[in-house]
Every structure is written in structure tokens, then in C-alpha cells.
C-alpha positions in Angstrom: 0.0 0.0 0.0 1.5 3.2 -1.1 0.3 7.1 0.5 -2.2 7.4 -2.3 -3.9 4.3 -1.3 -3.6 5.1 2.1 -4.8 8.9 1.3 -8.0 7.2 -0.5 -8.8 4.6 1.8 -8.6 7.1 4.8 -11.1 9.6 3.1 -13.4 7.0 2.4 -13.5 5.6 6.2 -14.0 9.1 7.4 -16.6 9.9 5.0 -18.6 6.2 5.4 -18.1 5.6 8.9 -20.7 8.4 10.0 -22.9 8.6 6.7 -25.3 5.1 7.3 -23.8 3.8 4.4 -21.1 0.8 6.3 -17.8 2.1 6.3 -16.0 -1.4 6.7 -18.2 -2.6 3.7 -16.7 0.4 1.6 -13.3 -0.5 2.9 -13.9 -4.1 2.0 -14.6 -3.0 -1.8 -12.1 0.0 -2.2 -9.1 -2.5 -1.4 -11.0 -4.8 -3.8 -11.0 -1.5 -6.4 -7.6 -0.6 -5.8 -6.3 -4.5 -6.0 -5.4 -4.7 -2.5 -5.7 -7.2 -0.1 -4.8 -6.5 3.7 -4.7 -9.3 6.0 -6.3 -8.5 9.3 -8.1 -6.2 10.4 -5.0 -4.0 11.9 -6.0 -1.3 8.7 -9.5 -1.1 9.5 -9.0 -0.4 13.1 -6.3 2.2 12.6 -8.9 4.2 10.4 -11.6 3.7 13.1 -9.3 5.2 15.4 -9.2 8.4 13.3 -12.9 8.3 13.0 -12.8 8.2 17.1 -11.0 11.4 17.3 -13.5 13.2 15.0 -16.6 12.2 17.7 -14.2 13.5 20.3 -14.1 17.1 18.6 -17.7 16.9 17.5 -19.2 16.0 20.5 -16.5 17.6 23.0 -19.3 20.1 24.5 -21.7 17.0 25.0 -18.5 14.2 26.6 -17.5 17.9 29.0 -21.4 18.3 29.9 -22.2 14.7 31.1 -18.6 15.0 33.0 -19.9 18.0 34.7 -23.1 16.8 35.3 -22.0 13.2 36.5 -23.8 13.3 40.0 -27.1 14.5 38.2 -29.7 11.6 37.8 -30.7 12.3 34.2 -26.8 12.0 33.7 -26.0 8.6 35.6 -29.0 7.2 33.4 -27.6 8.3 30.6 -24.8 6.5 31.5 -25.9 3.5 32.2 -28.0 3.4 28.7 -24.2 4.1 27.3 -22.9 1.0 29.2 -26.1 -1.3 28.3 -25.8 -0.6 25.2 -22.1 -1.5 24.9 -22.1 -5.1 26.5 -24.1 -6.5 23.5 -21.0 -5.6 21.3 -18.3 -6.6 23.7 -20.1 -9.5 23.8 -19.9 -10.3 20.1 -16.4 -8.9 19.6 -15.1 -11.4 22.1 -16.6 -14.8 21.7 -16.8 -13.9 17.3 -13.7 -12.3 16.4 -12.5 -14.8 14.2 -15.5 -15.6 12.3 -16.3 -11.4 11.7 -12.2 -11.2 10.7 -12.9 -13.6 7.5 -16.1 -11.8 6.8 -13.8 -8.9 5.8 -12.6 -11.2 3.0 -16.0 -11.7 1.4 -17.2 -9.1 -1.1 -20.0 -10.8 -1.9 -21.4 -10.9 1.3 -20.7 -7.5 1.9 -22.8 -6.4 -1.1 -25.8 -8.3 0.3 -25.4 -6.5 3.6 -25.6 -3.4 1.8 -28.4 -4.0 0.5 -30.1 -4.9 3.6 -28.7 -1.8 5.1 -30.4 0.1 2.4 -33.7 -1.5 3.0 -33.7 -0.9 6.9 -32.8 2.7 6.1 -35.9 3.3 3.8 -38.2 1.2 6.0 -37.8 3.1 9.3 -39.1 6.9 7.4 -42.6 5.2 8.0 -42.0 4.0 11.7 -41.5 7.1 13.6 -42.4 8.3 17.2 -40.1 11.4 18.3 -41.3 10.9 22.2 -39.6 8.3 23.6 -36.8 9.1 25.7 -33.7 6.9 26.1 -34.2 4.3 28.6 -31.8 1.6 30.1 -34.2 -1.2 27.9 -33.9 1.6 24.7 -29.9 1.5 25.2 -29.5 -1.7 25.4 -32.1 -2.4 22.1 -29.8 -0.2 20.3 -26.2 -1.6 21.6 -27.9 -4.8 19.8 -28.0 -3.4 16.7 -24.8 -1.8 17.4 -23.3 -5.4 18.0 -25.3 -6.6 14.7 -23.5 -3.8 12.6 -19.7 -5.6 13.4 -20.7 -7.4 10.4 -19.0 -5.8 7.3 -21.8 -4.0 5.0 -24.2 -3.3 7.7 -23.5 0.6 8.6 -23.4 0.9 12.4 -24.8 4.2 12.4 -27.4 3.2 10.1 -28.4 0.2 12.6 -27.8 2.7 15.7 -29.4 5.5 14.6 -32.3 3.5 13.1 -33.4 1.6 16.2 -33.3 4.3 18.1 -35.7 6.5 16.1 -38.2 3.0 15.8 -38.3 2.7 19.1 -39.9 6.5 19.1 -36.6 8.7 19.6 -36.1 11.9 18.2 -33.4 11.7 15.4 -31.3 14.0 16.5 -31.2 12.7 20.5 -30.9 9.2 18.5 -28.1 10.6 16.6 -26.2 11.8 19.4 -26.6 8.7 21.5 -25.0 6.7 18.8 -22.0 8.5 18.6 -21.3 8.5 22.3 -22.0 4.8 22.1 -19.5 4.6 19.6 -16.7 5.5 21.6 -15.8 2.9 23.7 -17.0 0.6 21.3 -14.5 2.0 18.7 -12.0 2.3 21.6 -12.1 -0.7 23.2 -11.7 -2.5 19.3 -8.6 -0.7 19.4 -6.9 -1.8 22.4 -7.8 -5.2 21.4 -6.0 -5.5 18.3 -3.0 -3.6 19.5 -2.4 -6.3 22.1 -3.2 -8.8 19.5 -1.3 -7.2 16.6 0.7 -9.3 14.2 3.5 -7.3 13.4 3.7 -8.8 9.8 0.6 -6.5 8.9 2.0 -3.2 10.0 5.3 -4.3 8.4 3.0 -4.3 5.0 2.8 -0.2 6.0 5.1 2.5 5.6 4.8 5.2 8.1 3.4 7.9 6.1 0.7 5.5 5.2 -0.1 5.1 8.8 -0.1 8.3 9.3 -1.6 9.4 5.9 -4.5 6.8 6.9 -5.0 8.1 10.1 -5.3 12.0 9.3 -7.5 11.2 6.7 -10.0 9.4 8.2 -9.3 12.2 11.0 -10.5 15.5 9.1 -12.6 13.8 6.4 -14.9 12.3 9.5 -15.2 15.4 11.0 -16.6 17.3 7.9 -18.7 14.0 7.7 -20.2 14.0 10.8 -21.2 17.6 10.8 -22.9 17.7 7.9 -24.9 14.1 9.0 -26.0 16.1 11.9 -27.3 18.6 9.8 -28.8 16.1 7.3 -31.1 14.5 10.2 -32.3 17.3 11.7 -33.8 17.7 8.0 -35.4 14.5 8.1 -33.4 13.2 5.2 -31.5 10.0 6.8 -33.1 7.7 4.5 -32.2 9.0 1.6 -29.2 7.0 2.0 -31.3 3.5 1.9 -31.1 4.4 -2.0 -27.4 5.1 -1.9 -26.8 1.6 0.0 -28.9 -0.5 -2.0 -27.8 0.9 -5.6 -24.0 0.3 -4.4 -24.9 -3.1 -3.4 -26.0 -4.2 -6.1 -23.9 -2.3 -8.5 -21.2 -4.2 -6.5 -22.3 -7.8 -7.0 -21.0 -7.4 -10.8 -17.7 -7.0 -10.1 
């Protein structure tokens, strides 16, 4: 993998992982685009981790409010929402990780996902009911379809973002929920794979492609997720249903 690569494959992460649209699946067919093939999944994390930093400069005023506000009760079930709703992916990381790891290696299956994703995303316009607030039962619903969205091709904020808002939660408070509930899922993927590295796949990276990667993924996400915010407070998160199903099956001819 040369910087260019690395430059492309950054931008898309940052771009897809916020968009419902599966960053991992697009990662899975830009290497196949580009005639790459990375064994692991040491890439895909690095890339997430840039994504990470862009929720913790988006969201900064929300992470420094519930800090201050920690001893508040609308805070501490907040919290515990957060942590519900991150067991059912810890869960599936764990006892799965080899069988999601050779999912990354199937195209195919990743264009079905899509797909699905695209279908979900059209299907929830209809089911709507902005009253609900977020409950510890709610958090833990959506940290299902958090854990669900591990699988390649099935966008996490798509699945997040989607539940939430089905289960009668305002887009926007569903938005923001999902991206704090990203963070120590994203996080904790991280520390994972650096204590489970194989040094052979960072060997198969320069250091400006690390870096290149990582700063991509960085300031592309960042634009990303602040014009997604935008975007659902217009109502127009399932637009992207279209965009996932037309790329999925576009993708099943080559």
C-alpha cells in the first residue's frame, strides 16, 4: 500500500463511517477496487481510530457536559444506557472475532449487507415516534443493533441511529446517543488489536501511510459527521437506503 492508497482509503473511512452507508463494507470493496488485499483487520481499526478522534471534537461540549453533570440523575441514566448498550458488542467482539475477521474477505457478502442496510434505512421513514426518551431497555435495544453492525456492509450508524428513532426517539437525540455509544466501542476494538497485533501486517505499512490513513480518516470524519448532523435534523436519513442499495447491487458485478 503506497500514501495514495492510504490517502483514498482514509477519506473513504472518514466519509462512510458516519454517513449510514457501512464504512467497513466500503473499505472491503475500495481495497478490492484498488487490487489490495490487507490481511487482518489491523488497517480497519487504525482508520476507526481516526474516526474516534473526529466524535471527540464533535461531541467535545456533549463528553465535557455529562462529565460535569456526572452526580445528576438524568446524567447517571444516561450513562448506564451508554454502558447497556455496549455489553451486546463486547459480547460479540469477544466470543466472534475470528469468524467477523474472514467476513472482511467476502465481497460478496458484503454487497448483500448493503443492501439490507439500504432496505432498513428506507423502511424506518414510516415508523416514527419522536417521544420516547432513552431508557436503560432503549440503550440496550440499540447496543444490539450496534453489536449486529460488526458485520461488514451493515453501517453501524445506520443500525444505531435507526433503532433508536423506531423505538420513538427523536433523530437528533438518537443521533447523538450513537455516537457516544460509539466511543468505547471504537476504543475498546482498538486496544484489542493492539495487544493482538501481528507485526507482519504493519510491516506491510510504511509510516506515512499510517499516518496518511490516520489524518484522513481524521478531518474527512469530522466534515462528515457535521454535515450528518445537519442532514437528520432535515429529516433526510433515509435518503441513504437508495445510496446503500444501488452500491450493493452495483457491487455484486464486479
Amino acid at each position: 500500500m503506497n500514501m495514495i492508497d492510504a490517502l483514498i482509503l482514509g477519506s473513504l473511512q472518514g466519509l462512510t463511517e458516519f454517513l449510514p452507508i457501512s464504512s467497513s463494507g466500503h473499505l472491503v470493496l475500495g481495497q478490492r477496487l484498488l487490487g489490495l488485499s490487507l490481511p487482518g483487520n489491523f488497517f480497519v481499526v487504525l482508520v476507526h481510530l481516526g474516526t474516534l478522534c473526529s466524535i471527540l471534537v464533535v461531541f467535545r461540549k456533549d463528553i465535557l457536559d455529562l462529565i460535569r453533570s456526572i452526580k445528576s440523575e438524568e446524567t447517571k441514566k444516561l450513562i448506564l444506557a451508554l454502558i447497556f448498550g455496549t455489553l451486546p458488542a463486547v459480547i460479540i467482539g469477544l466470543t466472534m472475532k475470528t469468524e467477523i475477521d474472514q467476513l472482511f474477505s467476502h465481497p460478496f457478502a458484503v454487497s448483500y449487507s448493503l443492501i439490507m442496510t439500504g432496505i432498513w434505512l428506507i423502511m424506518i421513514k414510516w415508523f416514527m415516534n419522536n417521544n420516547a426518551d432513552i431508557t436503560l431497555k432503549n440503550g440496550f435495544l440499540i447496543g444490539c443493533a450496534q453489536a449486529i453492525a460488526i458485520i461488514p456492509g451493515i453501517s453501524r450508524s445506520g443500525a444505531t441511529i435507526g433503532t433508536a428513532m423506531l423505538l420513538g426517539i427523536s433523530p437528533e437525540k438518537a443521533a447523538r446517543f450513537s455516537f457516544l455509544l460509539a466511543i468505547p466501542v471504537i476504543a475498546g476494538a482498538g486496544l484489542l488489536t493492539a495487544l493482538d497485533v501481528n507485526p507482519t501486517h504493519i510491516a506491510n505499512l510504511s509510516g506515512g501511510s499510517i499516518l496518511t490513513a490516520f489524518m484522513s480518516s481524521f478531518l474527512v470524519g469530522w466534515v462528515a459527521l457535521t454535515w450528518l448532523m445537519k442532514l437528520i435534523s432535515r429529516g433526510q436519513f433515509h435518503w441513504f437506503g437508495l445510496y446503500c442499495m444501488a452500491i450493493g447491487i452495483f457491487s455484486l458485478s464486479f
